[in-house]
PyMOL Python script that loads the backbone (N, CA, C, O; Angstrom):
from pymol import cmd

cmd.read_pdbstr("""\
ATOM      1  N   UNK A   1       2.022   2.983  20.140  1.00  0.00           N
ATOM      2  CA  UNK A   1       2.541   3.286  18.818  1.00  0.00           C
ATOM      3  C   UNK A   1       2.418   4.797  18.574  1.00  0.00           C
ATOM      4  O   UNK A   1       1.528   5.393  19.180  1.00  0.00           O
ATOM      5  N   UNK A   2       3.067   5.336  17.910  1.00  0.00           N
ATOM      6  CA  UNK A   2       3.353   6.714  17.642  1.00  0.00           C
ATOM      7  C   UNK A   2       3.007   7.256  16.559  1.00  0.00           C
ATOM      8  O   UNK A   2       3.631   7.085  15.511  1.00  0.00           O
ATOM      9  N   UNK A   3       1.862   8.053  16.677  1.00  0.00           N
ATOM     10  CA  UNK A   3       1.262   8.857  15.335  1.00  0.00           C
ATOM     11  C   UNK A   3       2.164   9.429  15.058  1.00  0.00           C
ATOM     12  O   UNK A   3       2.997   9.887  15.841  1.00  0.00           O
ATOM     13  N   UNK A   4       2.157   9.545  13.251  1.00  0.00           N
ATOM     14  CA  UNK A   4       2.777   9.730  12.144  1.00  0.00           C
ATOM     15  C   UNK A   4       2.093  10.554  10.938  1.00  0.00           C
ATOM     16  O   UNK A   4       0.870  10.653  11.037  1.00  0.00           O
ATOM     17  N   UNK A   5       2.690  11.160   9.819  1.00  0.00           N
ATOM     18  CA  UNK A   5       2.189  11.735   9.046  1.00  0.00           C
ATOM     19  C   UNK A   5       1.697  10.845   7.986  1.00  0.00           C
ATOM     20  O   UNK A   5       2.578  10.064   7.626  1.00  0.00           O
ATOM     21  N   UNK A   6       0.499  10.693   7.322  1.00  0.00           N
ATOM     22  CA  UNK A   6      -0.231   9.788   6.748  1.00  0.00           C
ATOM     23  C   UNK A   6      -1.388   8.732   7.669  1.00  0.00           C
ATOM     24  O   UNK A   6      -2.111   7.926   7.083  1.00  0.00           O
ATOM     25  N   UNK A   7      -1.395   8.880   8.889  1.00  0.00           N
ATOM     26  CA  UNK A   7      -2.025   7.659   9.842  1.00  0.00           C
ATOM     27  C   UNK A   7      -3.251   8.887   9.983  1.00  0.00           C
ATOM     28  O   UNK A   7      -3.342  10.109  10.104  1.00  0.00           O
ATOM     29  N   UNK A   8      -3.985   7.845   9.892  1.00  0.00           N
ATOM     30  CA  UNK A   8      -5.565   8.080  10.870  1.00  0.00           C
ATOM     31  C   UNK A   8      -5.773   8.087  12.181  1.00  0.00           C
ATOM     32  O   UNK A   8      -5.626   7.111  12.916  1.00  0.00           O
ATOM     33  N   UNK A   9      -6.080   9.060  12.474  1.00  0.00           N
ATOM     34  CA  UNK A   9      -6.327   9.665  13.588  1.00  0.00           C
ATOM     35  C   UNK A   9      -7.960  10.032  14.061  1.00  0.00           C
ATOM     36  O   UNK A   9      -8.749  10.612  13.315  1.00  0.00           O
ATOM     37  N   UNK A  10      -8.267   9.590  15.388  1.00  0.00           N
ATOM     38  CA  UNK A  10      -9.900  10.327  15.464  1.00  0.00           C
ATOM     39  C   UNK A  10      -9.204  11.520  16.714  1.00  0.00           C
ATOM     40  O   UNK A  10      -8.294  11.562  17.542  1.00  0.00           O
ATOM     41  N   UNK A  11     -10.221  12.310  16.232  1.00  0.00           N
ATOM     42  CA  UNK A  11     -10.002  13.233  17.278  1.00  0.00           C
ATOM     43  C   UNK A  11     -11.210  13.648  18.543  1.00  0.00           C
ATOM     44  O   UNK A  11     -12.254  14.298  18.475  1.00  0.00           O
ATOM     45  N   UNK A  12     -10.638  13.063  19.496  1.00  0.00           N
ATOM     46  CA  UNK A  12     -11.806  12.653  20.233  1.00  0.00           C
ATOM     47  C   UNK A  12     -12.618  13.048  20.813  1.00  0.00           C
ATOM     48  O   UNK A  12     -13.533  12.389  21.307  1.00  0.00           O
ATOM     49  N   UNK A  13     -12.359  14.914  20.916  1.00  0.00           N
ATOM     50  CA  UNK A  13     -13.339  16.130  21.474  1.00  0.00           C
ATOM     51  C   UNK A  13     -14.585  16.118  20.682  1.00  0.00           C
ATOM     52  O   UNK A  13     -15.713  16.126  21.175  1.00  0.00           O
ATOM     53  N   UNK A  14     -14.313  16.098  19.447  1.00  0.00           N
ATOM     54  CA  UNK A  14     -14.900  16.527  18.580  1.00  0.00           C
ATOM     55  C   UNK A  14     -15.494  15.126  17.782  1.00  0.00           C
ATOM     56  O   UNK A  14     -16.545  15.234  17.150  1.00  0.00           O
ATOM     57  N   UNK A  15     -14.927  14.078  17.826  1.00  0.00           N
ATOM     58  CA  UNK A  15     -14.951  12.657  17.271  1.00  0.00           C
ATOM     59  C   UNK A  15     -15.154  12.137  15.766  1.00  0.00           C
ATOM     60  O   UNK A  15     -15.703  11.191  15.202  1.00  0.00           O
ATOM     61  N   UNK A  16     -14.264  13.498  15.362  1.00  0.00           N
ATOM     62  CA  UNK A  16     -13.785  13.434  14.144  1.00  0.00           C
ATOM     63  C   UNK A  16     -12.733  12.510  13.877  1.00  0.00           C
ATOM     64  O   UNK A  16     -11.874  12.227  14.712  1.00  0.00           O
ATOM     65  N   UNK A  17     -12.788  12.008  12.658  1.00  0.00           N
ATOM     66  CA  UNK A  17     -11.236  11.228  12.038  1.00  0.00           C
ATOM     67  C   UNK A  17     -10.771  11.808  11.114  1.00  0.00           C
ATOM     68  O   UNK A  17     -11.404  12.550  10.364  1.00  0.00           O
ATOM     69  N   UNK A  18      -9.148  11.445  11.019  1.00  0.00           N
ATOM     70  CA  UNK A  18      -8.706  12.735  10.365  1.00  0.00           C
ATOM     71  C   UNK A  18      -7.588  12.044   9.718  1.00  0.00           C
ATOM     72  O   UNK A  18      -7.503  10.836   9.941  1.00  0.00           O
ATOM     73  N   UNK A  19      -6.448  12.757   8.724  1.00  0.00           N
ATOM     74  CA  UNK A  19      -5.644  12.182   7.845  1.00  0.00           C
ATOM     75  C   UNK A  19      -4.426  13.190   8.393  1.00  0.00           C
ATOM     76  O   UNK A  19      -4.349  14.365   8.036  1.00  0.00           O
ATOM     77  N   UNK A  20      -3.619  12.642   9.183  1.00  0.00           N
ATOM     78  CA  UNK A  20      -2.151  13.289   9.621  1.00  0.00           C
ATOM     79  C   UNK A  20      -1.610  13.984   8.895  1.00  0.00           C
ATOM     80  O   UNK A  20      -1.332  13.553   7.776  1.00  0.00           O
ATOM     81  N   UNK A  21      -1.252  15.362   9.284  1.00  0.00           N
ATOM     82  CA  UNK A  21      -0.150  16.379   7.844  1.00  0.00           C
ATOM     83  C   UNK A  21       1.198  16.299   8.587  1.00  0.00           C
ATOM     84  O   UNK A  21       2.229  16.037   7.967  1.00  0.00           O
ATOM     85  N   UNK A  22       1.192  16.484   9.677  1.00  0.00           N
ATOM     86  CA  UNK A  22       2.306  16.567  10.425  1.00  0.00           C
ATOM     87  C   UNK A  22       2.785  16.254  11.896  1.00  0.00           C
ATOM     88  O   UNK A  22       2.052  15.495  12.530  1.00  0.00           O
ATOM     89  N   UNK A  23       3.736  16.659  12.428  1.00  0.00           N
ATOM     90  CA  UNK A  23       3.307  15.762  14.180  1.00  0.00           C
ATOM     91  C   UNK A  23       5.035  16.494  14.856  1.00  0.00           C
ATOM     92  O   UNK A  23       6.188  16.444  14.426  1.00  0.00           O
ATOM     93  N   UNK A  24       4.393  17.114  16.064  1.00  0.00           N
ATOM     94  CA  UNK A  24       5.493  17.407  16.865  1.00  0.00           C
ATOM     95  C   UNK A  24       5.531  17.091  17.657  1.00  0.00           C
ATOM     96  O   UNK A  24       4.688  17.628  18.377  1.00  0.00           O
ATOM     97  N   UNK A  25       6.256  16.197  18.264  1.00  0.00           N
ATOM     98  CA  UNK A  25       6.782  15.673  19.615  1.00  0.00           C
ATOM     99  C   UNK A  25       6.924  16.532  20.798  1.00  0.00           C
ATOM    100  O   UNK A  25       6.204  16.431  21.791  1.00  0.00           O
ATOM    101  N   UNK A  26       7.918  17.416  20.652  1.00  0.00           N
ATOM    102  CA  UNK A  26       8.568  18.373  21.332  1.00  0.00           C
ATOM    103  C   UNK A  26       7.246  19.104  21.878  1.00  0.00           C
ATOM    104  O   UNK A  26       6.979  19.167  23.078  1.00  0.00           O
ATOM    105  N   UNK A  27       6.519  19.603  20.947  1.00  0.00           N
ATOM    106  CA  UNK A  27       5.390  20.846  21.327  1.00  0.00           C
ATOM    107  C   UNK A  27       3.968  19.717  21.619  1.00  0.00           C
ATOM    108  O   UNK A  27       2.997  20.125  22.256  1.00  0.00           O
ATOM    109  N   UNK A  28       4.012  18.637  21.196  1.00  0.00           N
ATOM    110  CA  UNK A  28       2.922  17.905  21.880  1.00  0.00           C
ATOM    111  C   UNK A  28       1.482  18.305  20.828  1.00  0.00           C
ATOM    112  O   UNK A  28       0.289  18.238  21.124  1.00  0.00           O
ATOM    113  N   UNK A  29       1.968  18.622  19.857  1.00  0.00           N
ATOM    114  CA  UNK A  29       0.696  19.132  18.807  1.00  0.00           C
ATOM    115  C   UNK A  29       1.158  18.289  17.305  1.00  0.00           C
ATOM    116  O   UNK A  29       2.237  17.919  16.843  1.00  0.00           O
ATOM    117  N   UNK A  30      -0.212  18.220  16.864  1.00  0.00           N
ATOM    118  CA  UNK A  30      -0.374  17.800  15.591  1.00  0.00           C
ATOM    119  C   UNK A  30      -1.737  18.213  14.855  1.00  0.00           C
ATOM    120  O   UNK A  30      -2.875  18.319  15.311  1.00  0.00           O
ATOM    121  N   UNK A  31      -1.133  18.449  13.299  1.00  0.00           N
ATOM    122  CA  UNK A  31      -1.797  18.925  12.341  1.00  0.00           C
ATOM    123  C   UNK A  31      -2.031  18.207  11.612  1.00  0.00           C
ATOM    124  O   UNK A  31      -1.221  17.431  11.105  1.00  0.00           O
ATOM    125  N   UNK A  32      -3.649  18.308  11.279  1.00  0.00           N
ATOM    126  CA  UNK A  32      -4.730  17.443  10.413  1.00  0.00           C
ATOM    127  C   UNK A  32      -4.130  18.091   9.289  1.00  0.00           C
ATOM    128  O   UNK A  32      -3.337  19.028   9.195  1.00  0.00           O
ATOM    129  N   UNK A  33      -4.792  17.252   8.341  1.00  0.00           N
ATOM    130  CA  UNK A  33      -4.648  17.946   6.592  1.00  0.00           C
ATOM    131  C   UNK A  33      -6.400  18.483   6.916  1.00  0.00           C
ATOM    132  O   UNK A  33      -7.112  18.304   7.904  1.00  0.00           O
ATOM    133  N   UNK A  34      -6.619  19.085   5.803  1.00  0.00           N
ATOM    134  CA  UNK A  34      -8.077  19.373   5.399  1.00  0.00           C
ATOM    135  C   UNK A  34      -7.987  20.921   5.855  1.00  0.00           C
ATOM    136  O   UNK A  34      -6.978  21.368   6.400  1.00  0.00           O
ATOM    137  N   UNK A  35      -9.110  21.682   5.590  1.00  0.00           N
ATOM    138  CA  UNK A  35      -9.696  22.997   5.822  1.00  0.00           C
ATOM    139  C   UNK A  35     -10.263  23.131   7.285  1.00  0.00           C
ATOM    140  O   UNK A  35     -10.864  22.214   7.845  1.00  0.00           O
ATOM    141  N   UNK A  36     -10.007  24.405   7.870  1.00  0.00           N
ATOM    142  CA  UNK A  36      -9.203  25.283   7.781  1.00  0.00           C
ATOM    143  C   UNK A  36      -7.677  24.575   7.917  1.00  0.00           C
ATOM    144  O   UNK A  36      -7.503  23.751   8.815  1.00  0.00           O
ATOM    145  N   UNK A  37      -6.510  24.945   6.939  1.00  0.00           N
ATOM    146  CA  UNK A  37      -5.173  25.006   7.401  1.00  0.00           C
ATOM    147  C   UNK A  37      -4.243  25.588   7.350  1.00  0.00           C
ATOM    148  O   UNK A  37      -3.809  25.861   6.231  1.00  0.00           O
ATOM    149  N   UNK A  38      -3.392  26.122   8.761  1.00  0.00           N
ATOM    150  CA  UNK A  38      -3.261  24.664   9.376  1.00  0.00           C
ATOM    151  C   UNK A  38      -3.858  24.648  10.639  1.00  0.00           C
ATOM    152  O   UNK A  38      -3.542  25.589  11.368  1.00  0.00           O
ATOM    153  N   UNK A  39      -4.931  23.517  11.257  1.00  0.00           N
ATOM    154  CA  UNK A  39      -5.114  23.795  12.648  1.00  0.00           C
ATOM    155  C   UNK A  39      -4.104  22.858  13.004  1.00  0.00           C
ATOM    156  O   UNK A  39      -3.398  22.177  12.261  1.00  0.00           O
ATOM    157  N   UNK A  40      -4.136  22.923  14.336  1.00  0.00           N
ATOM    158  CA  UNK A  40      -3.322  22.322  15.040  1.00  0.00           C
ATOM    159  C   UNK A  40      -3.948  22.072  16.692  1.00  0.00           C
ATOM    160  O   UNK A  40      -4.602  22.893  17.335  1.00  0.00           O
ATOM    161  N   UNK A  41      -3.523  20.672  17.143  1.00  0.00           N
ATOM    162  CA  UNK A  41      -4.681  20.340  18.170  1.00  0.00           C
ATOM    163  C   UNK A  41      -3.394  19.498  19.250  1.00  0.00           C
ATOM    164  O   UNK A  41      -2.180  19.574  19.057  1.00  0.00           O
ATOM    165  N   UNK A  42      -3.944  18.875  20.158  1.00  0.00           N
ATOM    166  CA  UNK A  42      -2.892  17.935  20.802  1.00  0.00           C
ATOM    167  C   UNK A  42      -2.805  16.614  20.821  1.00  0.00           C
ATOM    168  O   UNK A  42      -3.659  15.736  20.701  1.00  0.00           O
ATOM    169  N   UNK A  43      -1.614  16.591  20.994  1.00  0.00           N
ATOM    170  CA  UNK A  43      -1.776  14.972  20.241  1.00  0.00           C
ATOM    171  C   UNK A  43      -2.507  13.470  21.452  1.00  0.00           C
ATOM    172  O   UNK A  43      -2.848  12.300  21.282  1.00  0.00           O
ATOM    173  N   UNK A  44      -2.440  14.394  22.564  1.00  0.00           N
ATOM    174  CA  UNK A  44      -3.053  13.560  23.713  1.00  0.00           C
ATOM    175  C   UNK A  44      -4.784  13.347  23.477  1.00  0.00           C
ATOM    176  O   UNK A  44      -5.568  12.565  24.015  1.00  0.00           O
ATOM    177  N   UNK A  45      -5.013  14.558  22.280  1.00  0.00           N
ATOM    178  CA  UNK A  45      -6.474  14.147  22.101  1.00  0.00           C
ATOM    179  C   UNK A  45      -6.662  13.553  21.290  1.00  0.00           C
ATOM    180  O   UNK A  45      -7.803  13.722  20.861  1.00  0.00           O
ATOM    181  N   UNK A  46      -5.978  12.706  20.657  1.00  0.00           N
ATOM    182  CA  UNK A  46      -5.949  12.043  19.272  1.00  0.00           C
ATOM    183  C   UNK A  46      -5.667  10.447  19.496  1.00  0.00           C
ATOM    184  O   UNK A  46      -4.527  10.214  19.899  1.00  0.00           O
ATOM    185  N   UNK A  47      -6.443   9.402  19.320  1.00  0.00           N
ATOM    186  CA  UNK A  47      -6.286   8.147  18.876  1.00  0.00           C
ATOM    187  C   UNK A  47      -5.562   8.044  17.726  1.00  0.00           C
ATOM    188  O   UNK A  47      -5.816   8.822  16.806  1.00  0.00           O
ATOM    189  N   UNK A  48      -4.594   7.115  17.597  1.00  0.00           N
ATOM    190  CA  UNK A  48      -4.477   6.574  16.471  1.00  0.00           C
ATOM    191  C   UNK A  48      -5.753   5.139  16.327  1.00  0.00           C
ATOM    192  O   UNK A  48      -6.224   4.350  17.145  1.00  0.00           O
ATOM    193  N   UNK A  49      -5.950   5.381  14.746  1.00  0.00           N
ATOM    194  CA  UNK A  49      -7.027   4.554  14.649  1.00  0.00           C
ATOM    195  C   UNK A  49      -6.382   3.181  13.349  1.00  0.00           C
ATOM    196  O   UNK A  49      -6.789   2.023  13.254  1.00  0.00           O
ATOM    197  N   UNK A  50      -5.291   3.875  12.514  1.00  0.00           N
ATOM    198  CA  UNK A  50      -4.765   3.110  11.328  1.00  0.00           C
ATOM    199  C   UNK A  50      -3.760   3.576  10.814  1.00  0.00           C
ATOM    200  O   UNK A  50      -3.764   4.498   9.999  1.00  0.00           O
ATOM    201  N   UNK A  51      -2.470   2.805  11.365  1.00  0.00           N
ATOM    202  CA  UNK A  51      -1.096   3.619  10.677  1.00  0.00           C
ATOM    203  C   UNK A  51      -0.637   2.927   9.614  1.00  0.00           C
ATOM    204  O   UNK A  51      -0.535   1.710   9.460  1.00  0.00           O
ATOM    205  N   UNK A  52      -0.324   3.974   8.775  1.00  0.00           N
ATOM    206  CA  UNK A  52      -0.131   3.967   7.466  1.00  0.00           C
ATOM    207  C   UNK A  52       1.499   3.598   6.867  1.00  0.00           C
ATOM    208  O   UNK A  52       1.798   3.480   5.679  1.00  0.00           O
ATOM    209  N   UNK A  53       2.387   3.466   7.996  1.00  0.00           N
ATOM    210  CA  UNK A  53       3.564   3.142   7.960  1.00  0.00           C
ATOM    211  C   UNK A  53       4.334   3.704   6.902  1.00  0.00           C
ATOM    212  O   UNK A  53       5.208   3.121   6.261  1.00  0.00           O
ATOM    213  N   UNK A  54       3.923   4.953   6.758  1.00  0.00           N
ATOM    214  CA  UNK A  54       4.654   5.546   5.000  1.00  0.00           C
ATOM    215  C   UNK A  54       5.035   7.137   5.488  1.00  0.00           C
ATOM    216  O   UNK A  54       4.548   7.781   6.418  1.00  0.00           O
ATOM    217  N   UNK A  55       6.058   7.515   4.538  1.00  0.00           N
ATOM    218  CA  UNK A  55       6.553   8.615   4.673  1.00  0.00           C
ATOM    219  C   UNK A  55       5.480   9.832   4.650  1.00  0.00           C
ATOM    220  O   UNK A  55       4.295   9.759   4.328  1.00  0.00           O
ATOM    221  N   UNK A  56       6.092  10.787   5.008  1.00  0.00           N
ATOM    222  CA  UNK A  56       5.253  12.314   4.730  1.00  0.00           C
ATOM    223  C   UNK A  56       5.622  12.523   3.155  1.00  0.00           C
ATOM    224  O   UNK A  56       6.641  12.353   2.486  1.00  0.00           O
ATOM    225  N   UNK A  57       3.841  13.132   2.799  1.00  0.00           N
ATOM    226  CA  UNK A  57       4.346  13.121   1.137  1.00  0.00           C
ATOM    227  C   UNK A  57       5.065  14.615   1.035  1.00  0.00           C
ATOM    228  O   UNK A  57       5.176  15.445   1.937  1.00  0.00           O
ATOM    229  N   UNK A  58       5.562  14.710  -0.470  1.00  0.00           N
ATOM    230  CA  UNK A  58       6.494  16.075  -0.199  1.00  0.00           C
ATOM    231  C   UNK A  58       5.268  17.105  -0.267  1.00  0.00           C
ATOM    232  O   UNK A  58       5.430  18.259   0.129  1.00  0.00           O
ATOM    233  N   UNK A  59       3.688  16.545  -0.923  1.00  0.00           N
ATOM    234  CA  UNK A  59       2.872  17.685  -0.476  1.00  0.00           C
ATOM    235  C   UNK A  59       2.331  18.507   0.830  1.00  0.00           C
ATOM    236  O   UNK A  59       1.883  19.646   0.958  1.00  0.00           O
ATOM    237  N   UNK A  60       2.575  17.388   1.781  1.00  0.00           N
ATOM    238  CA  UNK A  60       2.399  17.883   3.319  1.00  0.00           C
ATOM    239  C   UNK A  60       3.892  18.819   3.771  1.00  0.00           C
ATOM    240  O   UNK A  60       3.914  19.618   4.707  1.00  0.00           O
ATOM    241  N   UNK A  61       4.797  18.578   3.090  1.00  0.00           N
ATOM    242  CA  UNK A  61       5.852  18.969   3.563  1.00  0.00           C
ATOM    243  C   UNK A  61       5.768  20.057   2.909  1.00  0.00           C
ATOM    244  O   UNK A  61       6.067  21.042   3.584  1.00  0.00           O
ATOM    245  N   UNK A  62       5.436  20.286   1.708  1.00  0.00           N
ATOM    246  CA  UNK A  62       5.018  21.929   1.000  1.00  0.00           C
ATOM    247  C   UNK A  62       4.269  22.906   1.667  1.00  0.00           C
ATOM    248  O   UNK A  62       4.549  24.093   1.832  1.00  0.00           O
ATOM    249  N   UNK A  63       3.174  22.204   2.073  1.00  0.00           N
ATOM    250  CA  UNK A  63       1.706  22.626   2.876  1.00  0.00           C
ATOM    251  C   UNK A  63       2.172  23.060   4.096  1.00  0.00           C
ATOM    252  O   UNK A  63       1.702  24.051   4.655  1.00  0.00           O
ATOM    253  N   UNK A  64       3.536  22.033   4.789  1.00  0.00           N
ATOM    254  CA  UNK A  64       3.480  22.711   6.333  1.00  0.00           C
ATOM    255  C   UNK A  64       4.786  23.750   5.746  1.00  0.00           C
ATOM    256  O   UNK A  64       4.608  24.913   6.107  1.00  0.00           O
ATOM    257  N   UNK A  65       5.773  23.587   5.099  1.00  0.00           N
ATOM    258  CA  UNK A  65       7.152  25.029   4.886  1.00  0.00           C
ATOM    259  C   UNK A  65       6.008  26.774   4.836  1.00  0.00           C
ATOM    260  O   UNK A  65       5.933  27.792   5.524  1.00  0.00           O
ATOM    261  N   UNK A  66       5.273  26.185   3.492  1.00  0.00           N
ATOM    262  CA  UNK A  66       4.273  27.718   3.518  1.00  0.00           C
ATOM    263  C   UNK A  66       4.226  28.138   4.509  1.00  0.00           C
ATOM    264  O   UNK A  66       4.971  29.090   4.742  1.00  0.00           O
ATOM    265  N   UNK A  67       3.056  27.484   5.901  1.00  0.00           N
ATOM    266  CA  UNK A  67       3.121  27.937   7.165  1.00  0.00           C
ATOM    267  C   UNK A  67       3.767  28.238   7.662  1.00  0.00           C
ATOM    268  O   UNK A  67       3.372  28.903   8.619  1.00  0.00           O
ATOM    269  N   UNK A  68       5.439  28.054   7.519  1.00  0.00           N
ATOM    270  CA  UNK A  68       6.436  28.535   8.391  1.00  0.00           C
ATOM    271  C   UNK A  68       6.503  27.158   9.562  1.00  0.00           C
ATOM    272  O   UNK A  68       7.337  27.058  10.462  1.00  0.00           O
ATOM    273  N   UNK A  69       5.682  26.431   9.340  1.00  0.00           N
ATOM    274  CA  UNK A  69       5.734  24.720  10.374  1.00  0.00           C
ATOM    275  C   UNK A  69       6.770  24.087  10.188  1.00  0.00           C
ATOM    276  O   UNK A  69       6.646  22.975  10.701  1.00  0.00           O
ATOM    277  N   UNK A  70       8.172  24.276   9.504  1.00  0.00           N
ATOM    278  CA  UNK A  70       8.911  23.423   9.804  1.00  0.00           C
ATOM    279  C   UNK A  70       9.586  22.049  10.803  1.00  0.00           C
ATOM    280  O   UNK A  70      10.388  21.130  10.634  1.00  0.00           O
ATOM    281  N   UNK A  71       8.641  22.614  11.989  1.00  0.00           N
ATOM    282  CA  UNK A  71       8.992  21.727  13.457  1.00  0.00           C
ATOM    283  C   UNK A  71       8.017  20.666  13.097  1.00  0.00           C
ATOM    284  O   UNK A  71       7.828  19.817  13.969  1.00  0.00           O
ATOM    285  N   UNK A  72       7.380  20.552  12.017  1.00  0.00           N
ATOM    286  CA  UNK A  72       6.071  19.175  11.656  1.00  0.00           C
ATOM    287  C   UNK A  72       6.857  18.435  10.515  1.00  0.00           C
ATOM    288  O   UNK A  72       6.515  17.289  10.228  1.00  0.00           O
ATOM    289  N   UNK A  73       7.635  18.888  10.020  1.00  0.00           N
ATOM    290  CA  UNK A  73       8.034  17.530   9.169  1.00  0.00           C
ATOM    291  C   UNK A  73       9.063  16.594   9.569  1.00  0.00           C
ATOM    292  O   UNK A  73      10.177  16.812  10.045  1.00  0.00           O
ATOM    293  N   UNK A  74       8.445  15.453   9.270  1.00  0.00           N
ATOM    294  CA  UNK A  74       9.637  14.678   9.628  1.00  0.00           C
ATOM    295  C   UNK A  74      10.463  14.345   9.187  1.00  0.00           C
ATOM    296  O   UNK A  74      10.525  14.196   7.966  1.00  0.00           O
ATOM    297  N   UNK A  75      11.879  13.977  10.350  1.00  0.00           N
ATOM    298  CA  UNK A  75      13.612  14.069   9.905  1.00  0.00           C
ATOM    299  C   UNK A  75      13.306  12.261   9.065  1.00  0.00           C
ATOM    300  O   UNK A  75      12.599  11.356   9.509  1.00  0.00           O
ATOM    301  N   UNK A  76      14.034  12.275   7.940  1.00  0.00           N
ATOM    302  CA  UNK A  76      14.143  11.131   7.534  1.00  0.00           C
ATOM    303  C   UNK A  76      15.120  10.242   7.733  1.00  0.00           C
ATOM    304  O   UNK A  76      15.046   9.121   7.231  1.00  0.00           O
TER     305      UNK A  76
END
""", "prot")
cmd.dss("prot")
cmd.show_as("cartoon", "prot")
cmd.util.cbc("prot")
cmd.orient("prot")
């Protein structure tokens, strides 16, 4: 199954869990919400742990345009 923006994620270097902001396929990276942001990590290190089956809110989509992340939101 394919992490998404809103799904729980652990991140398994570190074995943190985390709340999805965004997700690129292409570049193989994805961005946590929370502080510092935006990091950005790979998505091969990431479990999905609980998908949330719901859209990106338009606040993640605010949060990633600022950055100039456009390649993280998803096409609807």
């Amino acid at each position: 199954m394919k992490i998404r923006p809103n799904d729980f994620v652990k991140y398994i270097p570190l074995g943190e869990e985390w709340v999805v902001c965004g997700v690129n396929y292409k570049t193989g990276k994805l961005v946590p919400c929370g502080y510092p942001f935006p990091s950005m990590v790979n998505i091969n290190d990431c479990e999905l742990i609980e998908s949330r089956n719901e859209p990106q809110t338009e606040e993640y989509k605010d949060a990633l345009r600022k950055e100039h992340l456009e390649s993280f939101i998803e096409v609807e």
